[in-house]
C-alpha positions in Angstrom: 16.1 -41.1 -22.6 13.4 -38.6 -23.6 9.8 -38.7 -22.0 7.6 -36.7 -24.4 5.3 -34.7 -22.9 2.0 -36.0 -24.9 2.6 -39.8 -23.7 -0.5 -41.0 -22.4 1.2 -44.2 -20.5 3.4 -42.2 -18.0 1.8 -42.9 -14.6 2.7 -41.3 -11.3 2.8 -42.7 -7.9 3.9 -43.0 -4.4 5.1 -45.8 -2.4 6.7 -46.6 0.9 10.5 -47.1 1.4 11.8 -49.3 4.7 10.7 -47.6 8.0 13.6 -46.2 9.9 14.5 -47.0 13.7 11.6 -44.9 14.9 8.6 -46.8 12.8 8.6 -43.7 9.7 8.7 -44.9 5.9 10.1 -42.3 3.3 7.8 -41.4 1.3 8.8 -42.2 -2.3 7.3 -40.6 -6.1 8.0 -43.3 -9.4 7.1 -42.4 -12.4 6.7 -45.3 -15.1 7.0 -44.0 -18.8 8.0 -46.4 -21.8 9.3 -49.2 -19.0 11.7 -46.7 -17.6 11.6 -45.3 -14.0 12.1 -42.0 -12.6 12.4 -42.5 -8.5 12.8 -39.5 -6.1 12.5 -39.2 -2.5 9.9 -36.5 -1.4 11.6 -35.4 2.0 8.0 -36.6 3.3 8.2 -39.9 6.4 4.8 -41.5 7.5 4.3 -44.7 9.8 2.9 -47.6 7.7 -0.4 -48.0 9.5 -1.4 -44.4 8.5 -0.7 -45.1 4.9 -3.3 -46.3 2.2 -1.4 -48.0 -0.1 -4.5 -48.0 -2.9 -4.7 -44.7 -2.7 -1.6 -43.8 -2.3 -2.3 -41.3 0.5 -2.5 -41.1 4.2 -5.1 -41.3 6.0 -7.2 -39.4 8.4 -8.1 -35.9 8.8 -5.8 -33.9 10.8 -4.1 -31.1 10.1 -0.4 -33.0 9.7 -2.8 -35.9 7.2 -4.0 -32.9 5.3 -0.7 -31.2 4.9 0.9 -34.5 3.7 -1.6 -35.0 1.5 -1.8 -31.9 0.0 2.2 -31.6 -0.9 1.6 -35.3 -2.6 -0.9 -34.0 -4.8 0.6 -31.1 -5.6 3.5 -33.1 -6.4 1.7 -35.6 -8.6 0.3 -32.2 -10.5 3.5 -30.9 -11.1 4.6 -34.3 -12.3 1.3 -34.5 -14.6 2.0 -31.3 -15.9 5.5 -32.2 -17.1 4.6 -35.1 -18.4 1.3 -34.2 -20.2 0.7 -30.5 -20.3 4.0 -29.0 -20.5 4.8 -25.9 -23.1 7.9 -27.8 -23.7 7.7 -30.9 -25.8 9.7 -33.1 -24.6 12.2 -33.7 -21.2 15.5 -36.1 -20.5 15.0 -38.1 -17.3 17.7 -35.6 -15.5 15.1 -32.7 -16.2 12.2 -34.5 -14.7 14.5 -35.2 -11.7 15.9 -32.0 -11.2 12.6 -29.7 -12.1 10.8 -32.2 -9.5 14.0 -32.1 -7.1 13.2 -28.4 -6.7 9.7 -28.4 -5.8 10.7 -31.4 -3.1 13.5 -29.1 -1.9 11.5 -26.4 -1.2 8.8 -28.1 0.8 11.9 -29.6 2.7 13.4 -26.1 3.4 10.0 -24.7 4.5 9.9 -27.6 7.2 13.4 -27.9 8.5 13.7 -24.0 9.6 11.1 -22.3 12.6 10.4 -19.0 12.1 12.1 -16.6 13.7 10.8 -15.0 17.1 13.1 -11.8 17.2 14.5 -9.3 14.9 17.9 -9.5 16.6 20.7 -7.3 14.5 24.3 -9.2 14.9 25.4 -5.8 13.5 25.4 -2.8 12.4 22.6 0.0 13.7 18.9 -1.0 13.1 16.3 2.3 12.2 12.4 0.7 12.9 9.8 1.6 10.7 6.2 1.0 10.3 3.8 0.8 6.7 0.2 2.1 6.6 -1.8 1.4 4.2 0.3 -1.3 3.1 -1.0 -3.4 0.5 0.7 -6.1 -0.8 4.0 -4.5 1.1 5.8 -2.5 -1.7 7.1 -0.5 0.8 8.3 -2.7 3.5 9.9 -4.9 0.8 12.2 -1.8 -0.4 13.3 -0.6 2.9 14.2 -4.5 3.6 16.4 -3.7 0.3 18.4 -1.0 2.1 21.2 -0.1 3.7 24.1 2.1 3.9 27.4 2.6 6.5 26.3 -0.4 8.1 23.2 1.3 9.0 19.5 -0.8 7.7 15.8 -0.6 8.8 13.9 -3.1 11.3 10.5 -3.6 9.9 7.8 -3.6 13.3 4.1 -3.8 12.2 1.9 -2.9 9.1 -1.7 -2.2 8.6 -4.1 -2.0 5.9 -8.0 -3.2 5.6 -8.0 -6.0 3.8 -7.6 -9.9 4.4 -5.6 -10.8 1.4 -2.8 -8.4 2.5 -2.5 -9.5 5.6 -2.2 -13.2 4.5 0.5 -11.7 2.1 2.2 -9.8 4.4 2.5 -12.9 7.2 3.4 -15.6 4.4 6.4 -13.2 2.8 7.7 -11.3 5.9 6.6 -13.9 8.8 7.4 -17.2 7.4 9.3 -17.2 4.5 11.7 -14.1 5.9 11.1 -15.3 9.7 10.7 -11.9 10.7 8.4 -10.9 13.7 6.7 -8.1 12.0 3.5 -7.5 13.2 0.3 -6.6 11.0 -3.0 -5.1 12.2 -6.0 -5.5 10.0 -8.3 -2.8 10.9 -10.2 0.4 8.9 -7.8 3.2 10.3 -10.4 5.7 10.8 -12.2 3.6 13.6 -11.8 4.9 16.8 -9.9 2.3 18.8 -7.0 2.0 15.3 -4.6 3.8 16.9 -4.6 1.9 19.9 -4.6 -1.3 18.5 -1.7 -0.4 16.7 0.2 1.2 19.5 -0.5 -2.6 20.9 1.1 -4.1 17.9 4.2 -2.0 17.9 4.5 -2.5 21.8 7.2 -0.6 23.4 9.6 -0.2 20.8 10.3 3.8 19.4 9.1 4.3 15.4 12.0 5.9 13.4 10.0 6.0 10.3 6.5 5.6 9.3 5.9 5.1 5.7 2.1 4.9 3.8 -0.1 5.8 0.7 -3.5 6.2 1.6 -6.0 5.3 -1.1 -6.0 7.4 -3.7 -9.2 6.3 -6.0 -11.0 9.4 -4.9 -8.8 11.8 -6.7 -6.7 10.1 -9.2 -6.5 11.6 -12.4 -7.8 8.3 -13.9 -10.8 8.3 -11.9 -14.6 9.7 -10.8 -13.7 12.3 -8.2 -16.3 12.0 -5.5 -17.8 14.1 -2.8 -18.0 12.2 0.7 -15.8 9.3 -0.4 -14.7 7.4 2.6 -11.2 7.6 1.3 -10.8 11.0 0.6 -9.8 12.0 4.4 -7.5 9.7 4.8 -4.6 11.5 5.0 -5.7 12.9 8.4 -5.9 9.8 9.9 -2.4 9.1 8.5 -1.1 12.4 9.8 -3.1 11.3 13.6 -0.9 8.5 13.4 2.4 10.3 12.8 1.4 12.9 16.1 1.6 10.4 18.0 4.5 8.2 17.2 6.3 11.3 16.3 9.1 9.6 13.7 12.3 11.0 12.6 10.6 10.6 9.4 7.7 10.1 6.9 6.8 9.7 3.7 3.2 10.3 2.3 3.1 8.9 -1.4 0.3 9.6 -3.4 -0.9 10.1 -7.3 0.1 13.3 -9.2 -3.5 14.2 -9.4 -3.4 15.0 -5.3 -1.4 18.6 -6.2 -4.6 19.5 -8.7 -7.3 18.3 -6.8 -9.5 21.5 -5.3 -7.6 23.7 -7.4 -4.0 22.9 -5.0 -6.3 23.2 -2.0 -5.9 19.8 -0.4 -1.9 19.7 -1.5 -2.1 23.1 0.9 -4.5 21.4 3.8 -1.8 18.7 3.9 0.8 20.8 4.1 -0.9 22.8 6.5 -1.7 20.0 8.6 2.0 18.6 8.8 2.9 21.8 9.9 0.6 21.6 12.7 2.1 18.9 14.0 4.1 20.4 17.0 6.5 19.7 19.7 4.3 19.4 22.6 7.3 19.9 25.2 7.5 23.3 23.1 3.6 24.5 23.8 4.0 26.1 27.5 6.6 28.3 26.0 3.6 29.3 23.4 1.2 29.7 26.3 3.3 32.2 28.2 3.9 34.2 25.4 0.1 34.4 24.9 -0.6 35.3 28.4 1.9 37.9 28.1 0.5 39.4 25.2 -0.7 43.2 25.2 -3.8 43.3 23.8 -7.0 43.6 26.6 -9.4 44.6 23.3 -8.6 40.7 22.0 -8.0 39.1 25.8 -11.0 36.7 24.7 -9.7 35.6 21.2 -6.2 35.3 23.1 -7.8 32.9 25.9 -9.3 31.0 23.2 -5.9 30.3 21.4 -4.7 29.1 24.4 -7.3 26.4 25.0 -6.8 25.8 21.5 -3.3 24.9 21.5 -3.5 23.4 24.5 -5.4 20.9 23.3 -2.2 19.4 21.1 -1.1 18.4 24.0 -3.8 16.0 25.8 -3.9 12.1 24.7 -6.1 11.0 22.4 -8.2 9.9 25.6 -8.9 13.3 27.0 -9.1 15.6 23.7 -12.9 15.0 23.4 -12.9 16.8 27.3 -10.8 19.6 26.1 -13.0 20.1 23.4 -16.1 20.5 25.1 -14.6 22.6 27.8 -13.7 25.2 24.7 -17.3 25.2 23.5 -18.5 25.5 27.3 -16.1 28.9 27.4 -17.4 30.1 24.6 -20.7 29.3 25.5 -20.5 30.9 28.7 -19.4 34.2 26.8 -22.7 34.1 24.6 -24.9 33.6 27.5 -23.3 36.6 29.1 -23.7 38.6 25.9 -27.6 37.3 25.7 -29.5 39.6 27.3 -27.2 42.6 26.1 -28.8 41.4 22.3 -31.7 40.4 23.1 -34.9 40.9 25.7 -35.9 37.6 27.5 -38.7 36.7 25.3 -36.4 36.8 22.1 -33.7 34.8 24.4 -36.4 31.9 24.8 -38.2 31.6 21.5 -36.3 33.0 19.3 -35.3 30.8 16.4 -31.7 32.8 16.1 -30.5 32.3 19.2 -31.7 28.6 19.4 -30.1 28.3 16.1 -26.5 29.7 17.7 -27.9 28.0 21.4 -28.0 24.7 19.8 -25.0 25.3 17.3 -22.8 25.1 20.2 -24.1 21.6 21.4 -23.3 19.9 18.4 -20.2 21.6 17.8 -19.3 20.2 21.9 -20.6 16.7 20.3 -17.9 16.8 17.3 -16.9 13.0 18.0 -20.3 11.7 17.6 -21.1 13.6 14.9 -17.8 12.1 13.0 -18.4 9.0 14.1 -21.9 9.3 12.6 -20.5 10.9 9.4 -18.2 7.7 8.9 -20.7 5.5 9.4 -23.2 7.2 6.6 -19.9 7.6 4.4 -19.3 3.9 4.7 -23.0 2.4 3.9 -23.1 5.1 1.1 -20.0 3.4 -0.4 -21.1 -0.2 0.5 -24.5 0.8 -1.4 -22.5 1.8 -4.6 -24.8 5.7 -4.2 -23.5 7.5 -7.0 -24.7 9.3 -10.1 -28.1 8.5 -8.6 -31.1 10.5 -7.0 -29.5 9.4 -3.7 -26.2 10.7 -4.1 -27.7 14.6 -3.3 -29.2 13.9 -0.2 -26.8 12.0 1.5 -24.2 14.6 0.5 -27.2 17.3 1.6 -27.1 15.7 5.0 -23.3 15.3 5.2 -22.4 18.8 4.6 -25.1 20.3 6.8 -23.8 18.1 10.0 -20.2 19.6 9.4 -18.9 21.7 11.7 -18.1 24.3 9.4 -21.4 24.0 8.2 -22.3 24.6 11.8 -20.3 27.7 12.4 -21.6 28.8 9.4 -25.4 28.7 10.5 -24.3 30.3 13.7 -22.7 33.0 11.9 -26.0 33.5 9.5 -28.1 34.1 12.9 -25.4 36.3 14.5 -26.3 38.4 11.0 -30.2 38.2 11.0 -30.0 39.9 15.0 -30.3 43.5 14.8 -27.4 43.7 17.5 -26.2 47.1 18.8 -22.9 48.1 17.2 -21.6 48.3 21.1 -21.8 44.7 21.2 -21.4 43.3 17.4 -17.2 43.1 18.1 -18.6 40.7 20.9 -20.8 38.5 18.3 -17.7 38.7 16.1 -15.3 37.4 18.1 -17.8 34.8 19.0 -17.9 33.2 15.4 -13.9 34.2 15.5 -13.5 31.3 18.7 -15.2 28.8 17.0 -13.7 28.9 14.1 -10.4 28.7 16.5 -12.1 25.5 17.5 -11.9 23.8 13.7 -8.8 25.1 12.4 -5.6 23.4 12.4 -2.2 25.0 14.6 -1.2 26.3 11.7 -4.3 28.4 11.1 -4.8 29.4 14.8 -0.8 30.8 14.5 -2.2 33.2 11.9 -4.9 34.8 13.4 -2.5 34.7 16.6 0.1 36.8 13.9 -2.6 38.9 13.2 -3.3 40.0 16.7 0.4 40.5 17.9 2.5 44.0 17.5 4.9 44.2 15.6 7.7 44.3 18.2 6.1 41.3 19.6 5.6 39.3 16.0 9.9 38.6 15.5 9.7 36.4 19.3 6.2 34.9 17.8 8.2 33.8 14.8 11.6 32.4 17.2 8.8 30.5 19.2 6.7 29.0 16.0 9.8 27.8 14.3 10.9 25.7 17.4 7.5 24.6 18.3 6.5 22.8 14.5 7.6 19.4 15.0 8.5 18.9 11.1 9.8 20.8 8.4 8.4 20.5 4.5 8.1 22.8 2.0 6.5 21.2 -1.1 5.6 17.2 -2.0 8.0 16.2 -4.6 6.7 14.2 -7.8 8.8 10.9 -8.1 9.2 8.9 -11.4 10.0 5.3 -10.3 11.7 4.5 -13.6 14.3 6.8 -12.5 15.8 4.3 -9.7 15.6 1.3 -11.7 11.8 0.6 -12.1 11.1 -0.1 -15.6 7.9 2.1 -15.1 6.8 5.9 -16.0 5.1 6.0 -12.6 4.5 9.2 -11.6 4.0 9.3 -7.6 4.1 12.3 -5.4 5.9 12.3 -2.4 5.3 14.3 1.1 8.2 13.4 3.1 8.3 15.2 6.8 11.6 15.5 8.3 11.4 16.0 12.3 13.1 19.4 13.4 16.1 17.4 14.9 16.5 15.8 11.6 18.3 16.5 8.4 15.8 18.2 5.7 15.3 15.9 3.0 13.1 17.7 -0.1 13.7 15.0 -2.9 14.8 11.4 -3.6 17.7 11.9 -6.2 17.6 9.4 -9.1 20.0 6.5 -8.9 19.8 5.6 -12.9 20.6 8.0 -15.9 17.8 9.0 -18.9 20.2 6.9 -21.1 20.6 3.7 -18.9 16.6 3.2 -17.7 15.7 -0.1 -17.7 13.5 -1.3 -20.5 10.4 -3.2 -20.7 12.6 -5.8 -22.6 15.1 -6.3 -19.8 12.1 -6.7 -17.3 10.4 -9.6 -19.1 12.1 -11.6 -21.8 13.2 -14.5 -19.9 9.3 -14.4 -19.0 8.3 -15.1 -22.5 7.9 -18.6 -22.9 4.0 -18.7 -22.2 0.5 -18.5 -24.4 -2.9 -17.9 -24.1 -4.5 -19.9 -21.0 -1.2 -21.5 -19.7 0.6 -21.4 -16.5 4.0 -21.9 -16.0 5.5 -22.8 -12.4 9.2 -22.9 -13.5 11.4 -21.4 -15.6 12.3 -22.4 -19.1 15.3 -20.9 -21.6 14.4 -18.5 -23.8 16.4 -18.1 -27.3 16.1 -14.6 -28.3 18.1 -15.6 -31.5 14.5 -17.8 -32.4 12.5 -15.2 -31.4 13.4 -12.7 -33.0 14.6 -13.4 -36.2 16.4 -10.4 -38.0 16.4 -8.0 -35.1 17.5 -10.6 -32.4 21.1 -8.5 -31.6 18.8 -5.2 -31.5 17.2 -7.1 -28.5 19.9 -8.4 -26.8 21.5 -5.0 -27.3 18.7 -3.9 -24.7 20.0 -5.7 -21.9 22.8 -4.8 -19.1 24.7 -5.8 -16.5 23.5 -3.3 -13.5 23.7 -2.5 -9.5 21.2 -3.1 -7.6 20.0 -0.2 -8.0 19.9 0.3 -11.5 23.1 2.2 -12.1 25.2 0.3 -15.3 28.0 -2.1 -14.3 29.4 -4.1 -16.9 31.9 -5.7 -15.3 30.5 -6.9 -12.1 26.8 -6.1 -12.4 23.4 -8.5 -13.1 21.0 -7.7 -15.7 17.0 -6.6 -13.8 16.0 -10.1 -14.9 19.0 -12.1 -12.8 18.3 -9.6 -9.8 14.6 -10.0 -10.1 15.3 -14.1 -9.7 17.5 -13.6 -7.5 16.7 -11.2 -5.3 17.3 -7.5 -3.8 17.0 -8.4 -0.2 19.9 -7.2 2.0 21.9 -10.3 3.5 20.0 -10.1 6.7 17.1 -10.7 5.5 17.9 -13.6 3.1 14.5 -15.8 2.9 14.7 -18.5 5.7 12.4 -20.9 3.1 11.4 -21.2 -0.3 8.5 -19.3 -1.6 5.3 -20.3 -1.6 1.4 -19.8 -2.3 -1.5 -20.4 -0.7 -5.2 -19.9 -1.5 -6.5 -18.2 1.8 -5.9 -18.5 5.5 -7.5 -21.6 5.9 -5.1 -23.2 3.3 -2.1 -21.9 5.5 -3.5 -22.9 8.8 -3.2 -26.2 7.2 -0.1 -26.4 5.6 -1.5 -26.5 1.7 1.1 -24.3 0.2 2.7 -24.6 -3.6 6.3 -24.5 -3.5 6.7 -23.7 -7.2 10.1 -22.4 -8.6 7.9 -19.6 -10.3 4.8 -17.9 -9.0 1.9 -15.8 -10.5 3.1 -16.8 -13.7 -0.6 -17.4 -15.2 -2.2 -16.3 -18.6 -5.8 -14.9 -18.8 -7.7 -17.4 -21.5 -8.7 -14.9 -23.7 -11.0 -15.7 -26.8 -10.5 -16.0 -30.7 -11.9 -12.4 -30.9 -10.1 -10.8 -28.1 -7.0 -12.6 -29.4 -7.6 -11.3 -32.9 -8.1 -7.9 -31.6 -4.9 -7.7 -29.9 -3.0 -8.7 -32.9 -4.3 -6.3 -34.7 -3.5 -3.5 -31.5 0.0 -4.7 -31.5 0.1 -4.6 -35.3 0.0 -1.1 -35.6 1.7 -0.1 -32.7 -1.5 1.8 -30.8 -5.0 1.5 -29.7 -5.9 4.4 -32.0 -4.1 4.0 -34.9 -6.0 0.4 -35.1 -9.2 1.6 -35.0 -10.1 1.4 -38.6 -8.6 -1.9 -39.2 -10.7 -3.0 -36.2 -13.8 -1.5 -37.5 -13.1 -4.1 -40.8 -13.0 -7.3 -39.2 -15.8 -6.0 -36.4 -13.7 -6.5 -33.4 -14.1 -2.8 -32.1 -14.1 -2.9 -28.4 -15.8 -0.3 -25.7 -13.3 -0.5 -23.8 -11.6 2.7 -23.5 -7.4 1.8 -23.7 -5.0 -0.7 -24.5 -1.6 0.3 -23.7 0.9 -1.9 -26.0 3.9 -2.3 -24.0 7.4 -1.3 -26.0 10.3 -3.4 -25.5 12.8 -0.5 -25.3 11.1 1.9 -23.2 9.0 2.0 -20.2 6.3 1.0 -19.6 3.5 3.5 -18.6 2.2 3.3 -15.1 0.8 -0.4 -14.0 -2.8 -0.1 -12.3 -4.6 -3.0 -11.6 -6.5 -5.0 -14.5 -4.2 -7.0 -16.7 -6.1 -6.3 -19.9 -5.3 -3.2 -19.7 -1.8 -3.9 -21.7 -0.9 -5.9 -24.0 2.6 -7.9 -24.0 5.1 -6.4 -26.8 5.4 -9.8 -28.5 2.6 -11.8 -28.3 -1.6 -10.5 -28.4 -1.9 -11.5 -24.6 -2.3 -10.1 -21.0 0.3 -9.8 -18.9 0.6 -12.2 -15.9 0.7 -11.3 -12.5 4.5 -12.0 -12.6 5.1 -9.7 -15.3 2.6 -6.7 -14.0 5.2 -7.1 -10.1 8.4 -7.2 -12.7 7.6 -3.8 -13.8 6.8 -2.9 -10.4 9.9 -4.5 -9.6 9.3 -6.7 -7.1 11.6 -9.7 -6.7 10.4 -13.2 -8.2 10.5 -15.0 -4.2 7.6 -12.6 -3.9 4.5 -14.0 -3.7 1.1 -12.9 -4.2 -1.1 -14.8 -2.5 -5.1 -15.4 -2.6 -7.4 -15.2 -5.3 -6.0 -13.6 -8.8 -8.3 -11.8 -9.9 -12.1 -10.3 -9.6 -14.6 -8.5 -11.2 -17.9 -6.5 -10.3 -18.6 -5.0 -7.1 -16.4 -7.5 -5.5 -13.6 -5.0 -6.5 -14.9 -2.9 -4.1 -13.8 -5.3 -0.8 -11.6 -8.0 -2.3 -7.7 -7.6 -3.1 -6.7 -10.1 -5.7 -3.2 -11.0 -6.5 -3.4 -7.9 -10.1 -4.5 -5.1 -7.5 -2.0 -5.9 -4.8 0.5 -5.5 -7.6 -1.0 -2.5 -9.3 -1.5 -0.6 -5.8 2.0 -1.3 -4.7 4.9 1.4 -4.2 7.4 0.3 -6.8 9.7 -1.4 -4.0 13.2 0.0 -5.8 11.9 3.0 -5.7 11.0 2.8 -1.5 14.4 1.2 -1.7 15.7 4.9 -2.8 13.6 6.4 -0.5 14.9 4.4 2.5 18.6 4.8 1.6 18.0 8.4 1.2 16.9 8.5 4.9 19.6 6.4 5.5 22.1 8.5 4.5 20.4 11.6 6.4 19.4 10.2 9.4 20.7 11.1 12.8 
């Protein structure tokens, strides 16, 4: 028998089987259609008396009530949909059954396992890591991916600022994976982060620690701004890494990062992960310092040794040591006062109030941050930008700096007529306090600079033991070279820890010749139109679909690893791994995926166990339909210009990018529109956008699925999580890399 999805008189419903010994009746779904029944058990038991047998759902209000109720309305949608709204015309009763079977069979595997409490290894040797700045989990998913010699990673805790990736992170890794990964949600440059994350992670040692910190305030693609609250983000990254002090890390970031400042901040950030240091290593520094020969530079030398002292106090006491450098140095000015200046001058003069009062703020640095952060944050929160407010706050900002600071100092060290007896004194002076700002790795070289030459070959013995990690340049990664059907340019910092092997580059794990195509990525998705959404999978003919060049296409796919490397014989093509999964066997999903709207939802137990997720069109209008067909007519935004400009459906916006079925496509951001699908004048759906990432199919991106307007500004919607992401094969090559190299 065929039901045929535009009959009106199929009617669904639930009804009560015989209770068992303990009082509870099966729950059971009949459909009616033509005077033939379709019957199916839903896995779901409720005591008679709870049950409304006219509405045909239980009653009450508690959370178990809600959940039940929930999962039989989601169940009579799904049956509705097949029935009445289906893309395919018509279905036999045994693909009602089984299509419905699999949504029941889900919700039954979700409720017959408990998540798991402890990340136990049976075998094998277990590497932990941690992800920052997180996201939708890109990372974390790849390293789950890997593993080599019997060796894998044990994923602890993530963090990012946002609610949706949290209830992303907990649904993928803590219930459907049962893993007891933790996640903090918390702004990392707040002061008590670090040791709400140290909380999370417990007692446990961090191997790696993996993270992309936001990179909207210099991408290549965007506005670069001055004062943007994520453009010093790195540092709180690298404050991080000093503490845990992995084996590893890896930085990843947009190309745009080695350009930005003319290569300065690629140089800062090398800089400051050489800086990091082996703080068991620092006494040895010291007392080479103190046994230094150089009485004309005894003060700058005593100044270096507060400095680097200070790399070894906890986070706790560094504000102390701090002050207690600005107090030494203080102490040297107010000796040196009344050599420079009479005690009138020393009282009222606006010079040496200026350096006087230089030196408290400077002692204040923390507040003055914290303030900074603050004024950064409500700055961003008001949208000030291109405005007649932007130059003032950024005024303010630069002046409260503490280079800023030691620059005004400096200035009134100048304007004093100051006998040339005592002017190496002023110098050295402005030379402590900028001691007081720089990095290790800056206060090494005006240590080199000091020492004799006989005395600068131990220096150099010292140094090299004493920096905790080794790099020598970030390393530009293109994900469609391990198997992401992507041009996604990403650069990588990756710091190896001194006892380490030195990794410098990820090497590809797929040829020019055997990338994966855009093709290969999607065509068993194609089977949707405008303003439709699909929650299982239907066959696709490519012989129907593309009539007269149908074995050009098929041509396109192959049977691959994992990894992307060809394997004809034994291999899967992207599109059976992607359903499939990439997941390593011990960390096989415990459930069936699922979604869920917000927390609320998953507090009580209103989750979609669809076959397929994120598989929704945008509905897009006559025009905006039109307009695409004419985009994907000729190939390119550009070359349809003029035949846009004839029928009037020129657009402002600035690119489409019309995705080509045997290539790569270029890099995925985060609005849909933004491509157009290489067959049909649509968007792509969120399940497309995460198989070009190449994110499995079990995962799911939960909350809302998109937004618009300022709302982009705090909210995380299912197309940014995905555009954000680290392609996860990709992280999957990084983590076997480290694999492979770690000790």
């Amino acid at each position: 028998m065929y039901v045929k999805s535009s009959v009106n008189m199929a009617t669904v419903n639930f009804y009560l089987d015989k209770p068992d010994k303990k009082g509870q009746a099966p729950i059971h779904l009949r459909i009616n259609c033509s005077g033939t029944q379709i019957k199916l058990a839903t896995g779901q038991k409720i005591a008679p008396d709870l049950f409304d047998k006219q509405k045909q759902r239980a009653k009450g209000q508690t959370y178990d009530v809600i959940e039940i109720n929930h999962y039989l309305n989601y169940l009579n949608e799904r049956a509705d949909e097949l029935l009445h709204h289906s893309n395919k015309r018509t279905y036999t009763q045994e693909e009602i059954k089984d299509i419905l079977n699999q949504y029941i069979d889900s919700y039954k595997d979700n409720h017959s396992v408990n998540i798991v409490k402890e990340q136990i290894s049976l075998y094998g040797k277990p590497f932990t890591f941690v992800d920052l700045f997180a996201g939708a989990g890109g990372f974390s998913e790849g390293f789950l991916q890997a593993e080599y010699n019997n060796k894998f990673f044990d994923f602890i805790a993530a963090s990012d600022i946002n609610e949706n990736c949290e209830l992303t992170h907990i649904v993928r890794y803590n219930h459907q994976l049962g893993l007891n990964a933790e996640f903090l949600r918390q702004d990392i440059t707040e002061p008590d982060f670090l040791d709400n994350f140290l909380k999370k992670i417990g007692e446990k040692t961090i191997d790696v620690v993996c993270g992309g910190p936001p990179c909207q305030s210099f991408s290549l693609a965007g506005k670069r701004k001055k004062f943007d609250k994520k453009d010093d983000l790195f540092s709180h990254y690298l404050e991080v890494i000093k503490v845990l002090q992995p084996k590893y890390f890896i930085m990843e970031n947009v190309k745009g990062i080695l350009t930005k400042e003319d290569g300065k901040i690629k140089d800062l950030i090398i800089q400051e992960i050489n800086s990091i240091v082996d703080t068991k290593e620092i006494p040895v520094l010291v007392s080479f310092i103190r046994k230094m020969k150089s009485n004309n530079n005894s003060f700058i030398l005593e100044c270096i040794i507060k400095r680097v002292e200070i790399e070894t106090l906890r986070e706790s006491e560094i504000e102390n040591g701090r002050e207690q450098f600005i107090q030494f140095v203080d102490n040297r000015f107010k000796q040196l006062t009344p050599k420079i200046a009479d005690y009138k001058t020393s009282k009222t003069d606006q010079r040496i109030n200026t350096i006087r009062h230089g030196f408290n703020i400077l002692a204040r640095t923390k507040e003055w941050e914290k303030l900074k952060r603050d004024i950064i944050k409500e700055k961003d929160h008001c949208n000030i930008d291109s405005d007649a407010f932007v130059e003032q706050f950024t005024s303010f900002l630069t002046h409260i700096s503490s280079e800023n600071v030691i620059e005004q100092i400096s200035s009134a060290f100048n304007d004093l007529k100051v006998p040339s007896t005592y002017k190496k004194d002023c110098s050295d002076i402005i030379t402590a306090l900028k001691i007081y700002t720089s990095s290790f790795d800056e206060t090494v070289d005006i240590l080199q600079n000091i020492a004799e030459s006989k005395e600068k070959s131990d220096l150099k013995v010292i140094l090299d033991s004493i920096r905790l990690y080794k790099i020598e340049k970030p390393f530009v990664a293109n994900s469609s070279n391990y198997g992401v059907p992507q041009n996604r340019e990403r650069v990588l910092f990756i710091g190896c820890r001194k006892d380490q092997k030195f990794i410098s580059e990820i090497p590809a794990t797929v040829k020019e010749n055997e990338k994966v195509t855009v093709f290969e990525a999607l065509y068993d998705l194609d089977f949707i139109g405008n303003n439709e959404e699909a929650h299982h999978y239907e066959l696709v003919d490519i012989s129907k679909q593309f009539n007269g060049t149908a074995e050009k296409m098929k041509s396109l796919l192959r049977k691959r690893t994992v990894d992307g490397k060809e394997n004809p014989k034994n291999g899967k093509s992207f599109s059976e791994w992607s359903r499939e999964g990439r997941l390593i066997d011990r960390y096989q999903p415990k459930t069936k995926p699922f979604y869920v709207r917000n927390f609320e939802g998953l507090q009580k137990g209103e989750k979609y166990f669809d076959i397929l997720n994120n598989h929704k069109t945008s509905n897009q209008n006559e025009d905006v339909i039109k307009r695409l067909e004419i985009i994907l007519k000729n190939g390119d935004y550009k070359k349809a210009q003029c035949d846009l400009e004839e029928c009037g459906l020129t657009s402002n916006k600035r690119s489409y990018n019309v995705l080509k079925p045997d290539s790569q496509s270029p890099t995925v951001m985060t609005i849909a529109d933004d491509y157009i699908h290489y067959k049909t004048p649509r968007a792509l759906t969120v399940r497309e956008m995460a198989r070009l990432q190449s994110f499995d199919d079990s995962f799911v991106f939960q909350g809302k699925r998109s937004t618009g307007g300022n709302n982009r500004k705090t909210e995380v919607p299912q197309y940014t999580l995905v555009g954000n992401a680290v392609p996860p094969l990709m992280a999957r090559a990084i983590a076997m890399e480290i694999l492979k190299n770690i000790k």
